[in-house]
PDB file of N, CA, C, O and CB in Angstrom:
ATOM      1  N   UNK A   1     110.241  53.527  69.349  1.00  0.00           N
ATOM      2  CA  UNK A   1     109.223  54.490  68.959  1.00  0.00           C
ATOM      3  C   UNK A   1     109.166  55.589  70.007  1.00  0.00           C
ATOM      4  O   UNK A   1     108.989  55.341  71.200  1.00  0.00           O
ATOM      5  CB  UNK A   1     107.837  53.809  68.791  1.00  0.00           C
ATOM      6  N   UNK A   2     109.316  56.750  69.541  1.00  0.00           N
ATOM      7  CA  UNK A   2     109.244  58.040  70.427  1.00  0.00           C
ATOM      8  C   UNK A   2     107.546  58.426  70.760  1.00  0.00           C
ATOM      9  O   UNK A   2     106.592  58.409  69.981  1.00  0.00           O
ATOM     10  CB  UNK A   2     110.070  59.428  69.489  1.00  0.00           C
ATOM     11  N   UNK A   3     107.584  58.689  71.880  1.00  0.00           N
ATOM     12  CA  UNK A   3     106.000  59.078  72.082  1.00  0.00           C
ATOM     13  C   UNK A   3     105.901  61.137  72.102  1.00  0.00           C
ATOM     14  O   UNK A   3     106.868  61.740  71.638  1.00  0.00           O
ATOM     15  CB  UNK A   3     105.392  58.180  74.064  1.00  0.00           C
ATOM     16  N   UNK A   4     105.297  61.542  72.381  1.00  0.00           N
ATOM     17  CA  UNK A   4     105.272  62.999  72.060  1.00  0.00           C
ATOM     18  C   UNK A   4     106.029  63.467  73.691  1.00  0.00           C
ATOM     19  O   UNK A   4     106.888  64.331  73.865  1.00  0.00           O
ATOM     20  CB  UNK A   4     103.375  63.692  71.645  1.00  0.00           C
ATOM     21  N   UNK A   5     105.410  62.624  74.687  1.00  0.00           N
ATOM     22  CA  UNK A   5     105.875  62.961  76.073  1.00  0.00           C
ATOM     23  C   UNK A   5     108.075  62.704  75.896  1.00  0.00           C
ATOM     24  O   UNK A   5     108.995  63.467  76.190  1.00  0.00           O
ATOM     25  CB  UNK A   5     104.776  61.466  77.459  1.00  0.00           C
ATOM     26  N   UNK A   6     108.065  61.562  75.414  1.00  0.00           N
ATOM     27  CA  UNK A   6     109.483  61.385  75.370  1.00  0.00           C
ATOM     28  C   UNK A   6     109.966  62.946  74.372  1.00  0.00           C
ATOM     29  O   UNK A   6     110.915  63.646  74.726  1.00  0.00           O
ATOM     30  CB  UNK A   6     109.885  59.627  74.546  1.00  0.00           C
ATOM     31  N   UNK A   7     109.564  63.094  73.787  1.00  0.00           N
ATOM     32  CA  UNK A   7     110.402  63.940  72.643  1.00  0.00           C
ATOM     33  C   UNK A   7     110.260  65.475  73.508  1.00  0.00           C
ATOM     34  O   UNK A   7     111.241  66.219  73.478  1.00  0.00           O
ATOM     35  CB  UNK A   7     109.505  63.919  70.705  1.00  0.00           C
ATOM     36  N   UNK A   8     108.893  65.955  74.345  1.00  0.00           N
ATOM     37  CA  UNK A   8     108.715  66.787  75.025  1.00  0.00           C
ATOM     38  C   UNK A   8     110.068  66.642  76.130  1.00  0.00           C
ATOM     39  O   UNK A   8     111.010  67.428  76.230  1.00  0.00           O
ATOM     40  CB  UNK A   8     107.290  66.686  75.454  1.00  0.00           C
ATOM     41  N   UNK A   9     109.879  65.650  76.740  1.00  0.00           N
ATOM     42  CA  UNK A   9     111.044  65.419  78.111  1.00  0.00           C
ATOM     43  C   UNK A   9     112.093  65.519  77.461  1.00  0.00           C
ATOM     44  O   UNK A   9     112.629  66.352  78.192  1.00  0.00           O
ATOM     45  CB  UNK A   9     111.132  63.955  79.031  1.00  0.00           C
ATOM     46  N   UNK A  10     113.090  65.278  76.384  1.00  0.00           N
ATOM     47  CA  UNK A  10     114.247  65.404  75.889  1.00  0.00           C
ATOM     48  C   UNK A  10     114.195  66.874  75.258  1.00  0.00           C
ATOM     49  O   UNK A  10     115.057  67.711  75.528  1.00  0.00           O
ATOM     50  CB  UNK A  10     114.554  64.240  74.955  1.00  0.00           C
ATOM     51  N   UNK A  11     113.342  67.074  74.574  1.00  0.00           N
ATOM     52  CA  UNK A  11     113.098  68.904  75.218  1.00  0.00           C
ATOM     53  C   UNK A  11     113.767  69.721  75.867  1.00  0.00           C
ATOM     54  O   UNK A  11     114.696  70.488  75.612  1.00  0.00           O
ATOM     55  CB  UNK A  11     112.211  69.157  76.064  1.00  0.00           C
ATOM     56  N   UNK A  12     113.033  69.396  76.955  1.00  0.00           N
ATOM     57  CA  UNK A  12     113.354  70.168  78.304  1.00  0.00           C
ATOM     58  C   UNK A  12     114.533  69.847  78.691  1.00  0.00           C
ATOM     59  O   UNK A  12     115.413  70.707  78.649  1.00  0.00           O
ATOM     60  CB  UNK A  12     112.473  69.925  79.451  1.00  0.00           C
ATOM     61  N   UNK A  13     114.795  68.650  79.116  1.00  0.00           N
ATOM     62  CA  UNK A  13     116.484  68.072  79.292  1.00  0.00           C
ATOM     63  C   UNK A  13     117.469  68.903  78.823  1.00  0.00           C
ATOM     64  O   UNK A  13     118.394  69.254  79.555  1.00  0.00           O
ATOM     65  CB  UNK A  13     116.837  66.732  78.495  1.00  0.00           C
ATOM     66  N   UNK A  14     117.378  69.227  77.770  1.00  0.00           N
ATOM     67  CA  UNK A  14     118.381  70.718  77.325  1.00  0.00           C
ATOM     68  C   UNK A  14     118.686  71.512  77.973  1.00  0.00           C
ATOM     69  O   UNK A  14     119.707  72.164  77.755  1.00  0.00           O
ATOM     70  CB  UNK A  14     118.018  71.594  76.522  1.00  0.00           C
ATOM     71  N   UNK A  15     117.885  71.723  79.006  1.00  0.00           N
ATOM     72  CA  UNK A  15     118.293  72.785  79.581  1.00  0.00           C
ATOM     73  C   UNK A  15     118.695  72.409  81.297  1.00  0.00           C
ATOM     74  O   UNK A  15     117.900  71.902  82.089  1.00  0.00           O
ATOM     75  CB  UNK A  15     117.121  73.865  79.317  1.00  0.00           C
ATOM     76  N   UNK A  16     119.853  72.730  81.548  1.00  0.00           N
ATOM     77  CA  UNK A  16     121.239  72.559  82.610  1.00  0.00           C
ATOM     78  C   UNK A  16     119.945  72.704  84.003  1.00  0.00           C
ATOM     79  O   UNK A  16     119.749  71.636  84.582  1.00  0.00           O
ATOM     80  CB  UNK A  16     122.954  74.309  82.472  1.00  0.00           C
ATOM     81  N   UNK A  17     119.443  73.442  84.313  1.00  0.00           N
ATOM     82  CA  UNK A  17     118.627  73.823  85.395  1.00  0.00           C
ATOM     83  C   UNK A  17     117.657  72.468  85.567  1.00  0.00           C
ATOM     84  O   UNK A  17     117.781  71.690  86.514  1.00  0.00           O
ATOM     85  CB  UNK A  17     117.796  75.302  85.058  1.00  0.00           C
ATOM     86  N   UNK A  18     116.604  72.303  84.423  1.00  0.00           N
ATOM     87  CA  UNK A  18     116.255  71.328  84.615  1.00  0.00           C
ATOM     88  C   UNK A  18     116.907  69.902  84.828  1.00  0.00           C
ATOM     89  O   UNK A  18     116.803  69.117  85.771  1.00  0.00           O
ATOM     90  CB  UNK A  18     115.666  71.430  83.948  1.00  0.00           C
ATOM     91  N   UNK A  19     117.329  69.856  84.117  1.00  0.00           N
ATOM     92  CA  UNK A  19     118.218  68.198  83.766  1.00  0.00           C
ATOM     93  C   UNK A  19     119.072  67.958  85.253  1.00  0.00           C
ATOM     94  O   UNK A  19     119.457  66.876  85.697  1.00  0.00           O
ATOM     95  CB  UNK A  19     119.747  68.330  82.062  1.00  0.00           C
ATOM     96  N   UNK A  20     119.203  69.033  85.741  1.00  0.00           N
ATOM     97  CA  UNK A  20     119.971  68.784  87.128  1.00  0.00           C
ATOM     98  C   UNK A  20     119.284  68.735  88.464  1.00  0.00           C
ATOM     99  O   UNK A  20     119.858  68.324  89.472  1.00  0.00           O
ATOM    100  CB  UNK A  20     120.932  69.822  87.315  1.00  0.00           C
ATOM    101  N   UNK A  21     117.618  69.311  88.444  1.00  0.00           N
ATOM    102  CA  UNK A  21     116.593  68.908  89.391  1.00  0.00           C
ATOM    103  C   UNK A  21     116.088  67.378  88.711  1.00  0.00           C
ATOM    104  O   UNK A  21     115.577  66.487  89.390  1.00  0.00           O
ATOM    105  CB  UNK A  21     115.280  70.193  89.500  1.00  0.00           C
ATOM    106  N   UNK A  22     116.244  67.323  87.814  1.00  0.00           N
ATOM    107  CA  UNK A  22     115.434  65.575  87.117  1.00  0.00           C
ATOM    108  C   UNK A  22     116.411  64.515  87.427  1.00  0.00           C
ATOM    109  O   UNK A  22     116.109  63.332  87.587  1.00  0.00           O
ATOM    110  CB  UNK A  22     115.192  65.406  85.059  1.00  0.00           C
ATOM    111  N   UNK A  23     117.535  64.979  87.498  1.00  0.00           N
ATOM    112  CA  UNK A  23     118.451  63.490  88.222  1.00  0.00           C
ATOM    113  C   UNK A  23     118.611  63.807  89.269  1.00  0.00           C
ATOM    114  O   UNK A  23     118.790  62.801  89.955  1.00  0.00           O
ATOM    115  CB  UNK A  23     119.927  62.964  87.759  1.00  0.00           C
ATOM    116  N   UNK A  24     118.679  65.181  90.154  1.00  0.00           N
ATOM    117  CA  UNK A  24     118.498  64.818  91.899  1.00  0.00           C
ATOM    118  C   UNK A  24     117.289  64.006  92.223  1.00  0.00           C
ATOM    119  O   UNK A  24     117.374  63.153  93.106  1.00  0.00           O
ATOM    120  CB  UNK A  24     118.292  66.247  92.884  1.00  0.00           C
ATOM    121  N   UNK A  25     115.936  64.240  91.447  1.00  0.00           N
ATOM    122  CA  UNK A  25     114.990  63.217  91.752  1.00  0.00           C
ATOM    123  C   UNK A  25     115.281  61.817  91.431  1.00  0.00           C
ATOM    124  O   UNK A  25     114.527  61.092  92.081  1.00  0.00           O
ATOM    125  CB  UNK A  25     113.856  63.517  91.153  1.00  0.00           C
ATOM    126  N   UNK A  26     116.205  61.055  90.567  1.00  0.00           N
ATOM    127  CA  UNK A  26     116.082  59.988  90.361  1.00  0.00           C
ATOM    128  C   UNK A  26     116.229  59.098  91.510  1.00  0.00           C
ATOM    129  O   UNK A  26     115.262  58.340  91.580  1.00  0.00           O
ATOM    130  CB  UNK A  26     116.754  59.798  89.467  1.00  0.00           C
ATOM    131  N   UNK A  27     117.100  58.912  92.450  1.00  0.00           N
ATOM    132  CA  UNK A  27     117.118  58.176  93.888  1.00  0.00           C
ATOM    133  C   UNK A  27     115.402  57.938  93.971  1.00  0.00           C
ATOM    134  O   UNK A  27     114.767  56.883  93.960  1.00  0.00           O
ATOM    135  CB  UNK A  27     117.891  59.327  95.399  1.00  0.00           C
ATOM    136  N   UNK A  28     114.900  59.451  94.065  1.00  0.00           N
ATOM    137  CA  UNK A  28     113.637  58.969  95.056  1.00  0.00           C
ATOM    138  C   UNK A  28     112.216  57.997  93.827  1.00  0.00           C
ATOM    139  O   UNK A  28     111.232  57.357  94.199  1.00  0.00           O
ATOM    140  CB  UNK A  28     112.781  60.946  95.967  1.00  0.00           C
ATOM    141  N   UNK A  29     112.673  58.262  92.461  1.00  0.00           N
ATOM    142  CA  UNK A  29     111.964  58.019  91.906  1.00  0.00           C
ATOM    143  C   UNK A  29     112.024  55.942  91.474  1.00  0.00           C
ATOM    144  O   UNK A  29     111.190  55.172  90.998  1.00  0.00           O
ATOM    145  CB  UNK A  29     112.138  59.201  90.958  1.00  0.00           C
ATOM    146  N   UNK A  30     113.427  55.776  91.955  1.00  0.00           N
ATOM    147  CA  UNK A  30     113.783  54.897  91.855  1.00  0.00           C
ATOM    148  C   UNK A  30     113.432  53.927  92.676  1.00  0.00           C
ATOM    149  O   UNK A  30     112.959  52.814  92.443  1.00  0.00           O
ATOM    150  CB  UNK A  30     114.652  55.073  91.735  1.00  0.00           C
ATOM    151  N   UNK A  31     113.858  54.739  94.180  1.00  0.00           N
ATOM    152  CA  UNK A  31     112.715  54.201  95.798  1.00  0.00           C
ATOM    153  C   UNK A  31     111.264  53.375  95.278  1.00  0.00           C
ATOM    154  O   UNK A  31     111.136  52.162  95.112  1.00  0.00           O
ATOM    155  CB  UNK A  31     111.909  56.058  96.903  1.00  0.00           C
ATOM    156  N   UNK A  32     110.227  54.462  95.083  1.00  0.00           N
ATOM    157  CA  UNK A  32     109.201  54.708  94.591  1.00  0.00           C
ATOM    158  C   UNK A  32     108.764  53.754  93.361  1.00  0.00           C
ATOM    159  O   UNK A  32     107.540  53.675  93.254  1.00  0.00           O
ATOM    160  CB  UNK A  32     109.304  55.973  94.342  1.00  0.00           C
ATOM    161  N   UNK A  33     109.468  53.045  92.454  1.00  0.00           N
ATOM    162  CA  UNK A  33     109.332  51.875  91.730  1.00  0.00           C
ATOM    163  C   UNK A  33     109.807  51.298  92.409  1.00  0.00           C
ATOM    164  O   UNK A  33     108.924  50.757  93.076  1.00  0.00           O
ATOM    165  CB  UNK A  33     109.704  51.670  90.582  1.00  0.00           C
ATOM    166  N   UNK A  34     110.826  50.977  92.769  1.00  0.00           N
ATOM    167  CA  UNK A  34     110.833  49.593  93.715  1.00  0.00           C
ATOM    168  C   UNK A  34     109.740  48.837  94.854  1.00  0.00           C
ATOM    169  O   UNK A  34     109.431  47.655  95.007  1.00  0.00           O
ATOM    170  CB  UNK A  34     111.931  49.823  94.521  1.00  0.00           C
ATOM    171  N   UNK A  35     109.325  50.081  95.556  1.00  0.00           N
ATOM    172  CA  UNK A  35     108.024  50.077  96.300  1.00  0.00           C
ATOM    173  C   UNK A  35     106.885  49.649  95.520  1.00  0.00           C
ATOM    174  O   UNK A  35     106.150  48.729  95.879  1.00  0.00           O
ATOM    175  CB  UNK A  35     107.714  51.391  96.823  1.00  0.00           C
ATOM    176  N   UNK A  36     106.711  50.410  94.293  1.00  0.00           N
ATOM    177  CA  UNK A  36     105.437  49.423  93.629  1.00  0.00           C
ATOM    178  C   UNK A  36     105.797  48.238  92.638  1.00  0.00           C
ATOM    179  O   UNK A  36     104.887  47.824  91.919  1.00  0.00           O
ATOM    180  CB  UNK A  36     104.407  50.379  92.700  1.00  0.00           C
ATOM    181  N   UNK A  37     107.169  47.607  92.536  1.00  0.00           N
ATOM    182  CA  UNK A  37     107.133  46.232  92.448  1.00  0.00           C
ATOM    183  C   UNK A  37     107.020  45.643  93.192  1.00  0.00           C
ATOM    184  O   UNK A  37     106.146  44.816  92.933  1.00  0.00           O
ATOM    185  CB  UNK A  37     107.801  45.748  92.072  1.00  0.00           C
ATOM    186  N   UNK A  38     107.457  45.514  94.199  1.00  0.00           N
ATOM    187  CA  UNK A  38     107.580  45.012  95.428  1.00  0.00           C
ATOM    188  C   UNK A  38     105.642  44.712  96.115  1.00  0.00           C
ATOM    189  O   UNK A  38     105.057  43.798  96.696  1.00  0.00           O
ATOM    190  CB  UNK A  38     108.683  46.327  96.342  1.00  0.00           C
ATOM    191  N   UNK A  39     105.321  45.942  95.646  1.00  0.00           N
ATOM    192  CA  UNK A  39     103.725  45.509  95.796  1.00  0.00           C
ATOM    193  C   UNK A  39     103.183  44.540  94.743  1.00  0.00           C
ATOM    194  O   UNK A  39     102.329  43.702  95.030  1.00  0.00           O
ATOM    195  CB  UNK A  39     102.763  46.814  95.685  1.00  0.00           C
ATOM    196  N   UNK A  40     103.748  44.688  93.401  1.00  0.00           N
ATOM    197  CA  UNK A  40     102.823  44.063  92.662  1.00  0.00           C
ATOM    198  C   UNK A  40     103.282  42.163  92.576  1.00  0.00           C
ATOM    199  O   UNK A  40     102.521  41.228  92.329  1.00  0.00           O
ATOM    200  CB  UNK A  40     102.837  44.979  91.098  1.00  0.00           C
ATOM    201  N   UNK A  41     104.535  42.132  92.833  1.00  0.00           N
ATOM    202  CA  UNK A  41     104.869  41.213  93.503  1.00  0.00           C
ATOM    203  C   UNK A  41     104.331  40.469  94.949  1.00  0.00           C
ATOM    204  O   UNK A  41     104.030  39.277  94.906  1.00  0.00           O
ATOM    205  CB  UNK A  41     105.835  41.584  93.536  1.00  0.00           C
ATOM    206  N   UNK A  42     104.254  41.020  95.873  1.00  0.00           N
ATOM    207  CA  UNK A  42     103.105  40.620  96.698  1.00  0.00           C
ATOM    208  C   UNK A  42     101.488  40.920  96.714  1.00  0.00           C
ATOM    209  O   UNK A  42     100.426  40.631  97.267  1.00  0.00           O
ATOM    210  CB  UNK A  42     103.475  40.997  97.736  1.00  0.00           C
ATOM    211  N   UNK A  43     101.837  41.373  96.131  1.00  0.00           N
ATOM    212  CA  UNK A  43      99.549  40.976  95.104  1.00  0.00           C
ATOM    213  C   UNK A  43      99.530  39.290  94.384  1.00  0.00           C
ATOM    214  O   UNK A  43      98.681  38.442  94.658  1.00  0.00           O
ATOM    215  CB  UNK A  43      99.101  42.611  92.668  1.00  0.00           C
ATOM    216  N   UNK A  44     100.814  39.085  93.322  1.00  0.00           N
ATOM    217  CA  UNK A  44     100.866  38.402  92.670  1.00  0.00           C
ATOM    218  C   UNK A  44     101.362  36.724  94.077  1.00  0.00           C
ATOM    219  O   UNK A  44     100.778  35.643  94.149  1.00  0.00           O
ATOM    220  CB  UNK A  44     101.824  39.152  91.392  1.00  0.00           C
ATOM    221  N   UNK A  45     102.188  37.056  94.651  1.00  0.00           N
ATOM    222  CA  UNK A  45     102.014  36.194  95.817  1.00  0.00           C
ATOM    223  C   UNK A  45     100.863  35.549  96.535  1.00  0.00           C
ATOM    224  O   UNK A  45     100.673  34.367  96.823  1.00  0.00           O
ATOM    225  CB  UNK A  45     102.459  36.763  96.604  1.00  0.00           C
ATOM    226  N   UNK A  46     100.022  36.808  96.789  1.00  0.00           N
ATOM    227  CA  UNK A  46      98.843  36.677  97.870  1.00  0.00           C
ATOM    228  C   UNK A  46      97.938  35.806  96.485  1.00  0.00           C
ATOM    229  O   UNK A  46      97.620  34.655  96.785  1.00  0.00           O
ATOM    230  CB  UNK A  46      98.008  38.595  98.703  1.00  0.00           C
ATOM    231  N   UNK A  47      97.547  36.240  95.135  1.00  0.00           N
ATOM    232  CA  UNK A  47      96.497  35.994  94.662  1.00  0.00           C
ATOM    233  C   UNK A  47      96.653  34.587  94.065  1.00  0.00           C
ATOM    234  O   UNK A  47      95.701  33.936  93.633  1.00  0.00           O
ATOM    235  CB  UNK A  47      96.118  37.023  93.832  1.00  0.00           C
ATOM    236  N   UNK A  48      98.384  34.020  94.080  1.00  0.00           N
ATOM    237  CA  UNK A  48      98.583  32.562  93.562  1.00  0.00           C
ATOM    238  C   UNK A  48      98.399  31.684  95.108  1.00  0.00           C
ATOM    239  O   UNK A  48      98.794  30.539  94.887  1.00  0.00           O
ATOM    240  CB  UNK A  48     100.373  32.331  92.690  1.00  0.00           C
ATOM    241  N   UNK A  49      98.028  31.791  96.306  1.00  0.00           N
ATOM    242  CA  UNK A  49      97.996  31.546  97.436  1.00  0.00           C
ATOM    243  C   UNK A  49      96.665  31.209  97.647  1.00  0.00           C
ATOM    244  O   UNK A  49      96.298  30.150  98.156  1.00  0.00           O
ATOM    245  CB  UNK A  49      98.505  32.463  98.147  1.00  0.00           C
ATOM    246  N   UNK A  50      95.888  32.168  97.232  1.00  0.00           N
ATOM    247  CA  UNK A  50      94.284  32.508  97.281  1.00  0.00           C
ATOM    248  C   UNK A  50      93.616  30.832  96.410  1.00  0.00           C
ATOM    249  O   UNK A  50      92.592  30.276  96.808  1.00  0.00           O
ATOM    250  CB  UNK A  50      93.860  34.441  96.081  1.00  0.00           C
ATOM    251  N   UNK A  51      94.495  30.285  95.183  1.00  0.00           N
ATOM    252  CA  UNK A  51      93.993  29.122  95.191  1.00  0.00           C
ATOM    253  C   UNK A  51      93.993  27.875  95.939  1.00  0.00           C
ATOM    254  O   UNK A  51      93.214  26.951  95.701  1.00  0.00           O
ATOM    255  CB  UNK A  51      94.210  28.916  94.426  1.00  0.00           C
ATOM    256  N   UNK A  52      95.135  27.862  97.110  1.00  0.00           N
ATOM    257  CA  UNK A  52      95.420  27.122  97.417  1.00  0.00           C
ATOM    258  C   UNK A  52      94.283  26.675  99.430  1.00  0.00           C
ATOM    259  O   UNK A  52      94.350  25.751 100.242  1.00  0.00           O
ATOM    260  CB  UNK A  52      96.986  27.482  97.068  1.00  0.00           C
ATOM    261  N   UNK A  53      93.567  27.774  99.346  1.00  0.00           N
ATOM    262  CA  UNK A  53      92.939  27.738 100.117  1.00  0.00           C
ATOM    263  C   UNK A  53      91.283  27.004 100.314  1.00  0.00           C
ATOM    264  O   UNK A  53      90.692  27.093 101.390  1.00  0.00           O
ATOM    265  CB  UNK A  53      93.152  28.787 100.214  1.00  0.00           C
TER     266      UNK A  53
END
């Protein structure tokens, strides 16, 4: 299912200028999820711990 934002972003993607600043960002955007799994993973650590106390 397409949402209006997806169909907007494939949009824009058309065009060479953009589409080529949107994958130099991917590295950092990729960083940047890993960092908040990595948190929600240690939330989910700390709060199965929290019973054991």
């Amino acid at each position: 299912m397409s949402t209006k934002f997806d169909d907007f972003l494939n949009e824009q993607l058309n065009d060479v200028e953009i589409r080529s600043e949107y994958e130099a960002l991917q590295p950092e955007h990729a960083l940047i999820q890993a960092m908040i799994d990595a948190g929600k993973e240690l939330l989910d650590v700390i709060t199965e711990n929290q019973y054991f106390l």
